[in-house]
N, C-alpha and C positions, 0 to 999 in steps of 0.2 A: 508137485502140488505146492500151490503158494501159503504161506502162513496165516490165519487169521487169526488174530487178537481176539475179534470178536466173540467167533465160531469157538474159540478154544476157551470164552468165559463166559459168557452172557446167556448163552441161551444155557446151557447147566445151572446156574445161577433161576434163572426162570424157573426152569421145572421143578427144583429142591423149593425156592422159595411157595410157586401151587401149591406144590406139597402140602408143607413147613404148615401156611394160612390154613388147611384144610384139615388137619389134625390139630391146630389148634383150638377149631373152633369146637371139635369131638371132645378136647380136655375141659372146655368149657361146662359142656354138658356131663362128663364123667364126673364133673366137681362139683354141678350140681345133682344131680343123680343119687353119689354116695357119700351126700352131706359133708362136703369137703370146703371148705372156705376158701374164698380166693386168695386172700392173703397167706395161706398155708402153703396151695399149689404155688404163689409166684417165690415162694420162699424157700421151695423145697430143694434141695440139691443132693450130689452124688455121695459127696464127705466135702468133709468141715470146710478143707481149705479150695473146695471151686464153687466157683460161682452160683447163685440161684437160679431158677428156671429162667425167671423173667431178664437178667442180666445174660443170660445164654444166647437169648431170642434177641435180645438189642444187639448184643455181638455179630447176629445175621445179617442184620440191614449194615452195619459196622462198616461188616467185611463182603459187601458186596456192595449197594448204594455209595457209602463212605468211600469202600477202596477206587473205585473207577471217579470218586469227584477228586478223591486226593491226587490220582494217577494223572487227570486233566491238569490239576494246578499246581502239579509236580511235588506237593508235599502232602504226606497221609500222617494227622496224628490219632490217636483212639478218643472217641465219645465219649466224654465227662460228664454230659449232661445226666440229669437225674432221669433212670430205665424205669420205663411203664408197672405200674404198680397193680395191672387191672387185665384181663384178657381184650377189654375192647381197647387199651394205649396199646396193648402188642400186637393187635390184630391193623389198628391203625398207622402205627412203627410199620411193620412187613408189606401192609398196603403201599404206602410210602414208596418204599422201596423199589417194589413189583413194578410200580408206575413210572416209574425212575428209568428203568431196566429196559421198560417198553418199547420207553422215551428216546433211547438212544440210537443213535444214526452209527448203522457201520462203519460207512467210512471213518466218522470220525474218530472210534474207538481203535482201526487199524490202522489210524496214523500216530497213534502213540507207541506203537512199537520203535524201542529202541530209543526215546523222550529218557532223560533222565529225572529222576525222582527219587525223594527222599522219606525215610517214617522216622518219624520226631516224636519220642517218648521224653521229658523233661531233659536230661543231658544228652538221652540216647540220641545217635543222629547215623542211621544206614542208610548210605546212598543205595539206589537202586535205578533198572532201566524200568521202564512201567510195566513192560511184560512179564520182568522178573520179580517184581512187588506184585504182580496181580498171580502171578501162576507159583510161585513159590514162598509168598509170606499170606497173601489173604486168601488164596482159595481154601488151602490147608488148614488155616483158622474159620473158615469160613464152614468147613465141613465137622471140622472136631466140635464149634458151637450146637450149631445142627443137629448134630448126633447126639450130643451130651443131652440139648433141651430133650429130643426122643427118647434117652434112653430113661431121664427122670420122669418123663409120662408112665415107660411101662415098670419102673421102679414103685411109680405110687401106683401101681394096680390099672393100668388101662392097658385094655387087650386094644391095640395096635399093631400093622405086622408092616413090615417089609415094602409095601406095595403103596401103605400108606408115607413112608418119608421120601419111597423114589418119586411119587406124584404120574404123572403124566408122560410116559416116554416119548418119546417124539418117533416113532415109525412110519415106516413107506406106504403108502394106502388110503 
């Protein structure tokens, strides 16, 4: 069996992202529902020192959008920009992305295998091959962001399960 770059990121990527958009738009509504202010939910975090909801969800498009532009141009640094302060900036942040995702040509994505490529944090500088930056530094972040924004949904009180962050499986049929 030959390797695909693609198959091994992109369409997982997809499906967490459905997801992701799809209980987001539920927290929307739970936060209107149980007189919840938006500014509270995009604020709301696990403990003191990780990030808020809203900084979670920009981490998504981050480490998946971000990671495959950084893997093309051979350097990946993290988004500084200022993270959506509203359910419709993250809802349009993750659209973003999704459409990115879509966007991409296999081949092209499995010709990066074995490209070399670097993540540039202010001094930081790890070289990497694109496969090994995509499948070992941002999918891993890619999933722990994910999961964190989920698990601070059912933290502040939304009944959410399971079915809701895998999205859409992709089965035979």
């Amino acid at each position: 069996m030959t390797f695909s770059l693609y198959d091994a990121v992109v369409p997982s990527y997809l499906q967490t992202l459905r997801g992701t958009i799809g209980w987001l738009g539920k927290a929307e509504e739970f936060a209107a529902t149980n007189g919840k202010e938006e500014a509270e939910m995009m604020a709301a975090s696990l403990a003191p020192d990780m990030f808020p909801f809203n900084r979670q969800l920009r981490a998504c498009a981050m480490h998946s959008q971000g990671a495959l532009e950084g893997a093309f141009k051979g350097v990946f640094s993290p988004d500084l920009s200022p993270h959506p302060e509203s359910f419709a900036g993250l809802q349009e942040r993750l659209e973003e992305a999704l459409a990115y995702l879509e966007a991409l040509d296999r081949a092209e994505v499995d010709a990066l295998t074995g490209k070399p490529m670097r993540f540039e944090f202010g001094e930081t500088k790890w070289p990497f091959t694109a496969e090994n930056f995509l499948l070992s530094f941002s999918q891993p972040n890619y999933y722990f962001h994910t999961t964190t924004a989920y698990a601070i949904l059912r933290n502040q009180g939304m009944a959410i399960g399971k079915m809701d962050y895998i999205g859409k499986m992709r089965m035979e049929g």
